[in-house]
HTML snippet that shows the backbone in 3Dmol.js (N, CA, C, O; Angstrom):
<script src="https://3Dmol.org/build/3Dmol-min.js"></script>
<div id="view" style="width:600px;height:400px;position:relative"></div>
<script>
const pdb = `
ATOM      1  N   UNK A   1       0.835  -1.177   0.000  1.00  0.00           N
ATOM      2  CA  UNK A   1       0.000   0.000   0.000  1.00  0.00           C
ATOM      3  C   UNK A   1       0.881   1.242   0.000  1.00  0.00           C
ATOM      4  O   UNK A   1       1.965   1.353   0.571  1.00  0.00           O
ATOM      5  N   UNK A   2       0.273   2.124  -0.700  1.00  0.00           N
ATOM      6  CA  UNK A   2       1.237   3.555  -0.580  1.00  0.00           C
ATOM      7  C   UNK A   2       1.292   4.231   1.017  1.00  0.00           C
ATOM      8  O   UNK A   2       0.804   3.855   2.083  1.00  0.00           O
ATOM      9  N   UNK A   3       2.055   5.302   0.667  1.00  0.00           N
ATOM     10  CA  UNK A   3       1.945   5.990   1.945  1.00  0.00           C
ATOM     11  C   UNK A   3       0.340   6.937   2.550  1.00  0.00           C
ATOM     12  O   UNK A   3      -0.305   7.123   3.583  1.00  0.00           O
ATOM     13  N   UNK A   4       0.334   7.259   1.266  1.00  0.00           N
ATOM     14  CA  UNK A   4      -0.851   8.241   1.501  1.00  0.00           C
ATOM     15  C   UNK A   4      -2.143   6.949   2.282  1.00  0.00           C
ATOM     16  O   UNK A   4      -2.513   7.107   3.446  1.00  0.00           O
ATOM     17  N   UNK A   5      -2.608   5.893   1.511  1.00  0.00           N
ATOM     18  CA  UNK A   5      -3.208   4.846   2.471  1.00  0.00           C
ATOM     19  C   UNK A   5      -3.025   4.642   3.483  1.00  0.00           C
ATOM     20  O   UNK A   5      -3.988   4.610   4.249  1.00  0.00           O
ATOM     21  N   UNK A   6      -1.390   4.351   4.083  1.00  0.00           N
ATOM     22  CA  UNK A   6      -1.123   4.059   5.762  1.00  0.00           C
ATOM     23  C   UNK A   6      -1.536   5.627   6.372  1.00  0.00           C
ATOM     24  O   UNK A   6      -1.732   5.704   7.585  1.00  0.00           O
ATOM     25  N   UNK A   7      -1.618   6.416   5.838  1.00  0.00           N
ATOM     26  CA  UNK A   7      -1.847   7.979   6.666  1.00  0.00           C
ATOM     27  C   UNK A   7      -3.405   7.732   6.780  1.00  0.00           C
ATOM     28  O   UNK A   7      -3.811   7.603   7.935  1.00  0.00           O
ATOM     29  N   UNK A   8      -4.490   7.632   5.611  1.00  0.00           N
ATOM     30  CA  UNK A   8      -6.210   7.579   5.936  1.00  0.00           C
ATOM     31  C   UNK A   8      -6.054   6.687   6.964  1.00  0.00           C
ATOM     32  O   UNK A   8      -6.332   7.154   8.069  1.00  0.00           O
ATOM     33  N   UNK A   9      -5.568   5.147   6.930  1.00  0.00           N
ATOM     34  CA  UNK A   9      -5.679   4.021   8.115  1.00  0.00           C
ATOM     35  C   UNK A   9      -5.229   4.663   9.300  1.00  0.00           C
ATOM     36  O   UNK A   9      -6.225   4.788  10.014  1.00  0.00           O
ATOM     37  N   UNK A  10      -4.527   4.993   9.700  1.00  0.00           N
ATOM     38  CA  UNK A  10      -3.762   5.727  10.794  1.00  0.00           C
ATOM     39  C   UNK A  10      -4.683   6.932  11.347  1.00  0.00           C
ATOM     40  O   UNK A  10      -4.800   7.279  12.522  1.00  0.00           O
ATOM     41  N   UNK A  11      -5.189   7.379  10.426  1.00  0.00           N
ATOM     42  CA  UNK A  11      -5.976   8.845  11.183  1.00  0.00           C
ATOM     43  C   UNK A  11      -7.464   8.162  10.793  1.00  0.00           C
ATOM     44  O   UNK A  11      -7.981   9.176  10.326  1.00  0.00           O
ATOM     45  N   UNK A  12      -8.264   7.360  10.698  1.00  0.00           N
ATOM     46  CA  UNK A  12      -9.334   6.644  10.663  1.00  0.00           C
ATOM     47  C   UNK A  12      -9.180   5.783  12.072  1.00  0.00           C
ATOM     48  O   UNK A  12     -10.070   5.773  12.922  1.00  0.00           O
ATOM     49  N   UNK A  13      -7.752   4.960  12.223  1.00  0.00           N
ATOM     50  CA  UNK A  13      -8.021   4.937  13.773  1.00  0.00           C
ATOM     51  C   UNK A  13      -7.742   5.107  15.004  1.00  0.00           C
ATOM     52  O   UNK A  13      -7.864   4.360  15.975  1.00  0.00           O
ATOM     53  N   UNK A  14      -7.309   6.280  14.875  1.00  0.00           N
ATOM     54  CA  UNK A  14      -6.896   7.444  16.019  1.00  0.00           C
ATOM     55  C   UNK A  14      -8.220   8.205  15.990  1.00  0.00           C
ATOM     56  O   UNK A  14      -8.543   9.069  16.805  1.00  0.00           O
ATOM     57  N   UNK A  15      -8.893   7.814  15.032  1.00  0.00           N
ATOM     58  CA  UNK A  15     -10.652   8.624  15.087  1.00  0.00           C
ATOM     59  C   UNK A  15     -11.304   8.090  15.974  1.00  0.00           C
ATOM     60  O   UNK A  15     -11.811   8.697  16.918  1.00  0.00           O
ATOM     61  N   UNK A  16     -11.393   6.422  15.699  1.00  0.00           N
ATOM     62  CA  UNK A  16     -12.253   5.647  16.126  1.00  0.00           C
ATOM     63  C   UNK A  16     -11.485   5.385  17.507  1.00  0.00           C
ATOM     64  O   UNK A  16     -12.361   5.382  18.372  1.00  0.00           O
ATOM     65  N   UNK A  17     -10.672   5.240  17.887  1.00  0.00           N
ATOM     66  CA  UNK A  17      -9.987   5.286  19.310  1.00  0.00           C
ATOM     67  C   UNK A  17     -10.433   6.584  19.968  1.00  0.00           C
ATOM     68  O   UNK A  17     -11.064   6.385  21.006  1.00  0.00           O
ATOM     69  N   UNK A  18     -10.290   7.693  19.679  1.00  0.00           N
ATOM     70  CA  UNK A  18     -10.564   8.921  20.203  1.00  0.00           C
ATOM     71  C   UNK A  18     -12.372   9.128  20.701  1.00  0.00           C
ATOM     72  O   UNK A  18     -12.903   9.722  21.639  1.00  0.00           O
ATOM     73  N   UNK A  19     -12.903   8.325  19.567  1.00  0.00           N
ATOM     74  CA  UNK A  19     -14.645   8.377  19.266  1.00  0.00           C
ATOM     75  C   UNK A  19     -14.999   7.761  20.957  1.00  0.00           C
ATOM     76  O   UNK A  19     -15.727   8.231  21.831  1.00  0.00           O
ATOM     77  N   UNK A  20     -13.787   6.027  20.923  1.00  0.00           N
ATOM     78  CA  UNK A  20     -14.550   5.729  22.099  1.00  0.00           C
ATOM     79  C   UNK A  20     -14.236   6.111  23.301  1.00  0.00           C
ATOM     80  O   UNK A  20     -15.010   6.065  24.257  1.00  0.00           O
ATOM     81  N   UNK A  21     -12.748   6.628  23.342  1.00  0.00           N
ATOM     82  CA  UNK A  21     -12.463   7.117  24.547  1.00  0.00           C
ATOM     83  C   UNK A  21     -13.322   8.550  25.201  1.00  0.00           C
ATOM     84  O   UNK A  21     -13.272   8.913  26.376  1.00  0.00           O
ATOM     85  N   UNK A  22     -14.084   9.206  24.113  1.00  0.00           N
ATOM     86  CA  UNK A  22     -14.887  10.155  24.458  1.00  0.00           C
ATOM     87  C   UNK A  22     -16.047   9.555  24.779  1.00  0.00           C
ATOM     88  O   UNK A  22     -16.833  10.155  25.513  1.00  0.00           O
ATOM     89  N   UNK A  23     -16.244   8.725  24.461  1.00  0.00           N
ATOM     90  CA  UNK A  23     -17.810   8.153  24.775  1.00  0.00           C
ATOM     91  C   UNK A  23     -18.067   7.453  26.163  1.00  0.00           C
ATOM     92  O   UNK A  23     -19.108   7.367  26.814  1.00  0.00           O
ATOM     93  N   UNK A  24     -16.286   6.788  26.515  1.00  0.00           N
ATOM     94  CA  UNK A  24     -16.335   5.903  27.556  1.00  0.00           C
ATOM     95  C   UNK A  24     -16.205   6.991  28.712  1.00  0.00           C
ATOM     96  O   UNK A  24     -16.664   6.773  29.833  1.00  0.00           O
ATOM     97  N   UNK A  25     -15.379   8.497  28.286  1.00  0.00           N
ATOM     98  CA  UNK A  25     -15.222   8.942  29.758  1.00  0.00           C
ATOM     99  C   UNK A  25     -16.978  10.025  29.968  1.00  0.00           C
ATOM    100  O   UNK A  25     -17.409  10.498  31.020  1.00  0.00           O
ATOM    101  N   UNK A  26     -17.603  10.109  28.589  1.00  0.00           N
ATOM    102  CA  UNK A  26     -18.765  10.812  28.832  1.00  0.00           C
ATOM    103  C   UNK A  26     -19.797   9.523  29.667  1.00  0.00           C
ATOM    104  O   UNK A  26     -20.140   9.643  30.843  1.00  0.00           O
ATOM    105  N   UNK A  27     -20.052   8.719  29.080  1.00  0.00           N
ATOM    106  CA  UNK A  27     -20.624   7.792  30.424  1.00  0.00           C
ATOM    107  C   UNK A  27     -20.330   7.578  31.682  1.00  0.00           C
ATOM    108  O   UNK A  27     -21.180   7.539  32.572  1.00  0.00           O
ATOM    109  N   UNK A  28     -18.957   7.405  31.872  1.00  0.00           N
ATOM    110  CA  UNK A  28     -18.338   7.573  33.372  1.00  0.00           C
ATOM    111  C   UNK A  28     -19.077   8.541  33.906  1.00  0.00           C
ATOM    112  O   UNK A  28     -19.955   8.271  34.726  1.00  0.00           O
ATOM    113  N   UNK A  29     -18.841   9.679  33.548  1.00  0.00           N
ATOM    114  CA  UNK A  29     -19.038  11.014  33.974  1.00  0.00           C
ATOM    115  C   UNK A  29     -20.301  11.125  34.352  1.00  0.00           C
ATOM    116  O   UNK A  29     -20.612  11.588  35.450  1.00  0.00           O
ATOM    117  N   UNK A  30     -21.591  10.495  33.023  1.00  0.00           N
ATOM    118  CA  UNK A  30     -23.095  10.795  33.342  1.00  0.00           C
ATOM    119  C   UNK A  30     -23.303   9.901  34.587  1.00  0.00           C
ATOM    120  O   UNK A  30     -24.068  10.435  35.391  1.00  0.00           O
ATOM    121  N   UNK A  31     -22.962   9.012  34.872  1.00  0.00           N
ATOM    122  CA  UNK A  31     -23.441   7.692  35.344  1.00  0.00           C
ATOM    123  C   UNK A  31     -22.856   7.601  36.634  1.00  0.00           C
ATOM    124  O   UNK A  31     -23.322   6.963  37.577  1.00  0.00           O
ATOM    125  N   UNK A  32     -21.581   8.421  36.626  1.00  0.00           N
ATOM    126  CA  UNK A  32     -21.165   8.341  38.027  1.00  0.00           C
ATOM    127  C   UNK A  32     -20.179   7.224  38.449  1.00  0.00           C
ATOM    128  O   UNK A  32     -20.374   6.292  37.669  1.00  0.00           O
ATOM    129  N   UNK A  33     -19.356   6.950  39.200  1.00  0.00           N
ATOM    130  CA  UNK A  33     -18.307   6.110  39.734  1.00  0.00           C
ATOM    131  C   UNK A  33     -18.801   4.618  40.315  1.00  0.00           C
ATOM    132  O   UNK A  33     -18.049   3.660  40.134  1.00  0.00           O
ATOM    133  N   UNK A  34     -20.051   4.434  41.004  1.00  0.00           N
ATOM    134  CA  UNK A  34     -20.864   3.151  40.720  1.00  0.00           C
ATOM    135  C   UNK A  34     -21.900   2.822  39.954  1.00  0.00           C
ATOM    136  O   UNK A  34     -22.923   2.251  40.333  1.00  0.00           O
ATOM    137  N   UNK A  35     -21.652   3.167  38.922  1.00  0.00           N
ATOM    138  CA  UNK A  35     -22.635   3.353  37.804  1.00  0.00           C
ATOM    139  C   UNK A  35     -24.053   3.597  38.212  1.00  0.00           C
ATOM    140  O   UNK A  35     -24.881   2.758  37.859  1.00  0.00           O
ATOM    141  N   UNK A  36     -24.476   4.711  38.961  1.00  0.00           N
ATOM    142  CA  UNK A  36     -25.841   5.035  39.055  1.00  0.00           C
ATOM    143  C   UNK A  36     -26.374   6.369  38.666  1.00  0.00           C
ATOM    144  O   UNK A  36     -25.747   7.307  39.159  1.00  0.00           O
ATOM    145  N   UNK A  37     -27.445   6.704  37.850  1.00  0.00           N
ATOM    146  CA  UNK A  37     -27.253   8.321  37.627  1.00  0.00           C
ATOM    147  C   UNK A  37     -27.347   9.296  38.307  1.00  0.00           C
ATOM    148  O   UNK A  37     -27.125   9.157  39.509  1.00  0.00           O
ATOM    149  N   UNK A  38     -27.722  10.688  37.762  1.00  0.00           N
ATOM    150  CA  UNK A  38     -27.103  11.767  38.818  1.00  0.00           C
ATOM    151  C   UNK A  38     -28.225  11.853  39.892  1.00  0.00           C
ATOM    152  O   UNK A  38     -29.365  11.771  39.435  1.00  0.00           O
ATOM    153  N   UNK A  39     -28.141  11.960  40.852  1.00  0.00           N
ATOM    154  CA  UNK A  39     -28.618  12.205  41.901  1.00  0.00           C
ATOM    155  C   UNK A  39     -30.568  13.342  41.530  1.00  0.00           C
ATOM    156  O   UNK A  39     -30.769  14.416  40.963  1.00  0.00           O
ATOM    157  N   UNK A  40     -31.426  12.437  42.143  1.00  0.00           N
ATOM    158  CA  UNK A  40     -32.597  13.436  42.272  1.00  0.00           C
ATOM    159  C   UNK A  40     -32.225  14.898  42.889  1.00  0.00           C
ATOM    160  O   UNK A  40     -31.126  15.424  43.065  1.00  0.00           O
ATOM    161  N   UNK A  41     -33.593  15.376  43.161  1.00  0.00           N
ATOM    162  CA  UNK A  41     -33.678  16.336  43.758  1.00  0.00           C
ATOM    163  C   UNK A  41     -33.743  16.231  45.441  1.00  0.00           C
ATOM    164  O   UNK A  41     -33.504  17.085  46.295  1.00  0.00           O
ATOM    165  N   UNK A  42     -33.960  15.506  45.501  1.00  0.00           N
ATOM    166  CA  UNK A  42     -34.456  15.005  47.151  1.00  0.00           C
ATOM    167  C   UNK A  42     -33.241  14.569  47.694  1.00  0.00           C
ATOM    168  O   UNK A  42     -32.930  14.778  48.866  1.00  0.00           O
ATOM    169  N   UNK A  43     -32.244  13.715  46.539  1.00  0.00           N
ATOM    170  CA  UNK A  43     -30.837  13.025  47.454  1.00  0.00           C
ATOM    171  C   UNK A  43     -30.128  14.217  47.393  1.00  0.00           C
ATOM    172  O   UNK A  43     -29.346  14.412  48.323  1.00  0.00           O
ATOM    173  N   UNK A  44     -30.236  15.341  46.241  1.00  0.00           N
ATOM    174  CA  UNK A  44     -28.823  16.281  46.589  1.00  0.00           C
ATOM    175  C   UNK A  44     -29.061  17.061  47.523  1.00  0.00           C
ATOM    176  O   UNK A  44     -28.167  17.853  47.822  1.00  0.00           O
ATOM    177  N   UNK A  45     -30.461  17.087  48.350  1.00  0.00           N
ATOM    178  CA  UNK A  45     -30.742  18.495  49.386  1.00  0.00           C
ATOM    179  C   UNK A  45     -30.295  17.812  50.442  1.00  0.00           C
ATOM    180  O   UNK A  45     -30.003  18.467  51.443  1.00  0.00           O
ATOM    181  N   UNK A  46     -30.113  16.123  50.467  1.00  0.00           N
ATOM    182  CA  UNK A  46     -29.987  15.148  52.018  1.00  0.00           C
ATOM    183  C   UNK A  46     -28.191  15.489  51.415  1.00  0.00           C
ATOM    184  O   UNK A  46     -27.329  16.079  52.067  1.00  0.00           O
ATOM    185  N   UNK A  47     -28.119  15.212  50.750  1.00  0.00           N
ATOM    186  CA  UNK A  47     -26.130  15.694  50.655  1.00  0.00           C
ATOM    187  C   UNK A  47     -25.779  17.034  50.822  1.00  0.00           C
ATOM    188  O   UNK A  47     -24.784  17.420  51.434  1.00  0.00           O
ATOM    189  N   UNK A  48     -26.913  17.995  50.069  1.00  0.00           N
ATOM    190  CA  UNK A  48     -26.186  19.346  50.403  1.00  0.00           C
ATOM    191  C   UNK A  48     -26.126  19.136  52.434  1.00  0.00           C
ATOM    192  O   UNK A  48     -25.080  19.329  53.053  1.00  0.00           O
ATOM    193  N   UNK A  49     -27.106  18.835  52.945  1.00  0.00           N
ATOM    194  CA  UNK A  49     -27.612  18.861  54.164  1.00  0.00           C
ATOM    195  C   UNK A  49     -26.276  17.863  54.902  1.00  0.00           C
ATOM    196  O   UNK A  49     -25.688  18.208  55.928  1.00  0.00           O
ATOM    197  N   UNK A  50     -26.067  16.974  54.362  1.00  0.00           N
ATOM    198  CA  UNK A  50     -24.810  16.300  54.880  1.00  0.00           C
ATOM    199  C   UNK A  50     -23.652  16.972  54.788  1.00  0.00           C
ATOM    200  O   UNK A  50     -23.149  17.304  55.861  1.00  0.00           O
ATOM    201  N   UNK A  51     -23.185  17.216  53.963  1.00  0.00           N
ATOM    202  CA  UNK A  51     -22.043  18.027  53.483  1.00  0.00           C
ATOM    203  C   UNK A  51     -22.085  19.537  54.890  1.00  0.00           C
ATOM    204  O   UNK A  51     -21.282  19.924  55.739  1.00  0.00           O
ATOM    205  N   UNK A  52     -23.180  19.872  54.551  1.00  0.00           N
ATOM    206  CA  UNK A  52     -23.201  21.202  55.805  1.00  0.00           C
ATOM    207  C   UNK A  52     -23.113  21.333  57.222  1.00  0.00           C
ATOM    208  O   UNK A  52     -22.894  22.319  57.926  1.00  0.00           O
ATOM    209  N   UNK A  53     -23.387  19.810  57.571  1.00  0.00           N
ATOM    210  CA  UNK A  53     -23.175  19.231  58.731  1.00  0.00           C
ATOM    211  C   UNK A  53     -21.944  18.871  59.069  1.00  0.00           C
ATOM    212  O   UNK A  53     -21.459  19.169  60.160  1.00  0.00           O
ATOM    213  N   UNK A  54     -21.222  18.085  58.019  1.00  0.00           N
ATOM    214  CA  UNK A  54     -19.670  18.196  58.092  1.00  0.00           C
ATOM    215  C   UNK A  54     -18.972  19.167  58.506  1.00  0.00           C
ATOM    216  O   UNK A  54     -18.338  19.202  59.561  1.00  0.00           O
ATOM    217  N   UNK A  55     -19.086  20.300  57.402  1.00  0.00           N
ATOM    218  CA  UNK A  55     -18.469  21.520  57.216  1.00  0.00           C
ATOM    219  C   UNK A  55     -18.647  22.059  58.962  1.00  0.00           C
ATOM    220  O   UNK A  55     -17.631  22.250  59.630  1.00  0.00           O
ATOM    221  N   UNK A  56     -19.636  22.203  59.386  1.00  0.00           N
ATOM    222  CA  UNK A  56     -19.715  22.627  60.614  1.00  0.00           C
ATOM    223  C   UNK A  56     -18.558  21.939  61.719  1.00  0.00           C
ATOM    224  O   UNK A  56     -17.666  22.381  62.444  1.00  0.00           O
ATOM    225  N   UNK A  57     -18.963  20.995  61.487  1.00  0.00           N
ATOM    226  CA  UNK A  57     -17.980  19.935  62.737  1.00  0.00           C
ATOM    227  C   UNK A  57     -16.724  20.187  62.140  1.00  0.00           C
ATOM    228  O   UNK A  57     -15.803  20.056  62.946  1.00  0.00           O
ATOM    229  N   UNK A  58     -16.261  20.611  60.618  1.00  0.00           N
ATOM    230  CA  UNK A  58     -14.889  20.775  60.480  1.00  0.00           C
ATOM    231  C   UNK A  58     -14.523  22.237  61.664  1.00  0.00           C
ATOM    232  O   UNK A  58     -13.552  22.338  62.414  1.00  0.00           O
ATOM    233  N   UNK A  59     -15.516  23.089  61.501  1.00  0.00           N
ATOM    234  CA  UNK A  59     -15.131  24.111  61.590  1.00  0.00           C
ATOM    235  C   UNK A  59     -14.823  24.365  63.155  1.00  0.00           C
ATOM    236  O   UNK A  59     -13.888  24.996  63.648  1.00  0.00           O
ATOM    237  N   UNK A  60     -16.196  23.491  63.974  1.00  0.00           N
ATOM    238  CA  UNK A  60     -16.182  23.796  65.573  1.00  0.00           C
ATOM    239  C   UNK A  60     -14.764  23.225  65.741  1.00  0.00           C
ATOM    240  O   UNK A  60     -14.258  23.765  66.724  1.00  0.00           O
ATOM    241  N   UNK A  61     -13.644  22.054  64.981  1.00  0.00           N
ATOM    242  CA  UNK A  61     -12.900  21.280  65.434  1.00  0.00           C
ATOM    243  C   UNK A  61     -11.813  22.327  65.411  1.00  0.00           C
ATOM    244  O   UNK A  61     -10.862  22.169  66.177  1.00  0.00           O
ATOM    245  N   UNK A  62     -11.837  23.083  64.839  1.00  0.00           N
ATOM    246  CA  UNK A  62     -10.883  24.256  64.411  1.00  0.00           C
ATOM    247  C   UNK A  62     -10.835  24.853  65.087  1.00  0.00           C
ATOM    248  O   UNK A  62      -9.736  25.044  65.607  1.00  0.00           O
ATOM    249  N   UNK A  63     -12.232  25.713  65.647  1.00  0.00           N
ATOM    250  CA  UNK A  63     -12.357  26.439  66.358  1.00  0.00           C
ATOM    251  C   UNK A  63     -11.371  25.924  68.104  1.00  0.00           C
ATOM    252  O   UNK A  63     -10.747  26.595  68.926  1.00  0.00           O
ATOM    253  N   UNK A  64     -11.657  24.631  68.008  1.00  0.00           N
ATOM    254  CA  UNK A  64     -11.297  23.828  69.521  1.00  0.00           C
ATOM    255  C   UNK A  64      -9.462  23.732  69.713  1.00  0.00           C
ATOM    256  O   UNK A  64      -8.723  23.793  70.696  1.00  0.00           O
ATOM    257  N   UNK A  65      -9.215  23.542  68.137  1.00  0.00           N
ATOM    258  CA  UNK A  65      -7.790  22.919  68.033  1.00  0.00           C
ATOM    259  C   UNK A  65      -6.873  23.433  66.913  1.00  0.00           C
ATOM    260  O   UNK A  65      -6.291  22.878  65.981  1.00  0.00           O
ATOM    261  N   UNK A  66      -7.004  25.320  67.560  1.00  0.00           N
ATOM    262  CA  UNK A  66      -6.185  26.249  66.793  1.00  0.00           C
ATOM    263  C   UNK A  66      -4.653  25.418  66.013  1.00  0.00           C
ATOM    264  O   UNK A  66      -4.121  24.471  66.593  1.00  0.00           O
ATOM    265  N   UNK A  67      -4.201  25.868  64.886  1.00  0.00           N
ATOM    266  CA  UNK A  67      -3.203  25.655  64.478  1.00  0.00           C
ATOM    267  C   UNK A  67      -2.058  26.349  65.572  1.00  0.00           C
ATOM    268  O   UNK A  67      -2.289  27.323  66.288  1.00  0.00           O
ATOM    269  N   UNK A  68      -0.914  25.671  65.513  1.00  0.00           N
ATOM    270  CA  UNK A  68       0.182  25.886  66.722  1.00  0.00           C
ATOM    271  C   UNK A  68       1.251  26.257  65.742  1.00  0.00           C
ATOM    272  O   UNK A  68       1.746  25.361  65.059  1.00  0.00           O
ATOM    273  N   UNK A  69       1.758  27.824  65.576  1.00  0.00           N
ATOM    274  CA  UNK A  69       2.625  28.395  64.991  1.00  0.00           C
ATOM    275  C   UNK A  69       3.968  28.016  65.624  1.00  0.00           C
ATOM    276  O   UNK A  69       3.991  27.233  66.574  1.00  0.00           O
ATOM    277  N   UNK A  70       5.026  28.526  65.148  1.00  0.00           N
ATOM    278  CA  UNK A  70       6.264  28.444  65.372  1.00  0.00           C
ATOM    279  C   UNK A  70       6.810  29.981  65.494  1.00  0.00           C
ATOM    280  O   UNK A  70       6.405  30.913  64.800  1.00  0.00           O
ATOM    281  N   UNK A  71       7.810  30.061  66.512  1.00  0.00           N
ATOM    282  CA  UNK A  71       7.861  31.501  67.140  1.00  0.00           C
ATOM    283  C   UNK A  71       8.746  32.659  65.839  1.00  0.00           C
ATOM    284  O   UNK A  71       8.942  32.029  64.800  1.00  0.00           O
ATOM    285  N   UNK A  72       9.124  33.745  65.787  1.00  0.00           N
ATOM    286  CA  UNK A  72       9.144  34.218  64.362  1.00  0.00           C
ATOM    287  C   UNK A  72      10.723  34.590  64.323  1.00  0.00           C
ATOM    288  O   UNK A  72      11.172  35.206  63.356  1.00  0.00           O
ATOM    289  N   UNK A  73      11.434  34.251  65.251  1.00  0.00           N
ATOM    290  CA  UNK A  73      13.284  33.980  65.681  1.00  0.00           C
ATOM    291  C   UNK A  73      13.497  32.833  64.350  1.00  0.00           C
ATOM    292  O   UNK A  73      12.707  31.904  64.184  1.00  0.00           O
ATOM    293  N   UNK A  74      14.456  33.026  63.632  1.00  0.00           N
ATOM    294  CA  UNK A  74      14.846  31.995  62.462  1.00  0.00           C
ATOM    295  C   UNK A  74      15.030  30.873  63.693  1.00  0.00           C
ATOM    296  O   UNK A  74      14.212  29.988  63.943  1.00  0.00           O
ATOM    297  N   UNK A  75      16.235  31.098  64.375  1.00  0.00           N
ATOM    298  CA  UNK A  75      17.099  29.970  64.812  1.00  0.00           C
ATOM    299  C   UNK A  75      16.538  29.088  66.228  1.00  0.00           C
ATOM    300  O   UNK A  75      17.055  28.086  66.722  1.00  0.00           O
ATOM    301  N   UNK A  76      15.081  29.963  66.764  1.00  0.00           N
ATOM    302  CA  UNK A  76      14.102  29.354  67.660  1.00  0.00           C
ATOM    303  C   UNK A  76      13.136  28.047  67.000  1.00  0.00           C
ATOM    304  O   UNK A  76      12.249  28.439  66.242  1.00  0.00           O
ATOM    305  N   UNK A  77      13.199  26.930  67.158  1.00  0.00           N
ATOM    306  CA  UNK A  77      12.406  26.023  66.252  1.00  0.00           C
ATOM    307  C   UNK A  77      11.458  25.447  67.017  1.00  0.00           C
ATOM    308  O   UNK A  77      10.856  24.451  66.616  1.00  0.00           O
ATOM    309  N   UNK A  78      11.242  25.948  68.078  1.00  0.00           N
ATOM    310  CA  UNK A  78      10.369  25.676  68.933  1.00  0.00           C
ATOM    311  C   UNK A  78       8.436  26.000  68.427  1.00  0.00           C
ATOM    312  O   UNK A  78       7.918  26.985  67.901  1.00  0.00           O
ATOM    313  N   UNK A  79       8.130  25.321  68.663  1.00  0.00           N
ATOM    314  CA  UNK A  79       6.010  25.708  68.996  1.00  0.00           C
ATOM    315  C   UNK A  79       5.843  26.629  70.013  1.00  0.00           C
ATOM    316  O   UNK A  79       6.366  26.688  71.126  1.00  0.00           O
ATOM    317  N   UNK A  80       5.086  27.295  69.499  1.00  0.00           N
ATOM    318  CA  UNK A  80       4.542  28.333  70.256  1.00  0.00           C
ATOM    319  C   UNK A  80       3.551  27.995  70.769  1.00  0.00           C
ATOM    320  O   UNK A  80       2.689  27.535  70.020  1.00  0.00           O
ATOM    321  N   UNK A  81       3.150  28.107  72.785  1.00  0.00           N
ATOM    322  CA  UNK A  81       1.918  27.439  72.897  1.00  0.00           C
ATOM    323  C   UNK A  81       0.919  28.548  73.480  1.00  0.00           C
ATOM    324  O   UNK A  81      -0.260  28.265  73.693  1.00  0.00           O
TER     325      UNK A  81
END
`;
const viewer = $3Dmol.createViewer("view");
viewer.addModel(pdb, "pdb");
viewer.setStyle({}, {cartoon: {color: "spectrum"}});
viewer.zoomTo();
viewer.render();
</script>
C-alpha cells in the first residue's frame, strides 16, 4: 500500500480510538463512579444537608484545636503554645 493509504488508516483509527475514549469517559461522567445516575432532587438536598453538617464539625474542630505556629526567631524552632 502507498503511503498516503497508511496515513487515511492511521488517522481513521486514532478517530475511532478517540470516538470511544470520548464516549467511555462521557458515560463515566453521566453515570457516576458506581454506575448510578445523577442524583434526584431530594438526594442532593440530604447531601447538600450532609455536606453542611460536616463543614460545621470541620469548623467547631478548628475552632477547639487552633493551628500551633512556630515563634518568628529563624534559629528558635520551637512551637509556640
Amino acid at each position: 500500500m502507498t503511503s498516503f493509504a497508511w496515513i487515511i488508516i492511521i488517522v481513521l483509527l486514532l478517530t475511532l480510538l478517540g470516538t470511544a475514549a470520548l464516549a467511555l469517559v462521557t458515560l463515566k461522567y453521566y453515570w457516576g463512579e458506581r454506575g448510578q445516575p445523577p442524583m434526584t432532587g431530594e438526594d442532593r438536598k440530604r447531601q447538600l444537608e450532609e455536606e453542611l453538617r460536616l463543614r460545621t464539625k470541620q469548623i467547631e474542630h478548628a475552632e477547639k484545636n487552633p493551628i500551633v505556629t512556630r515563634k518568628p526567631s529563624f534559629w528558635d524552632n520551637t512551637k509556640v503554645r
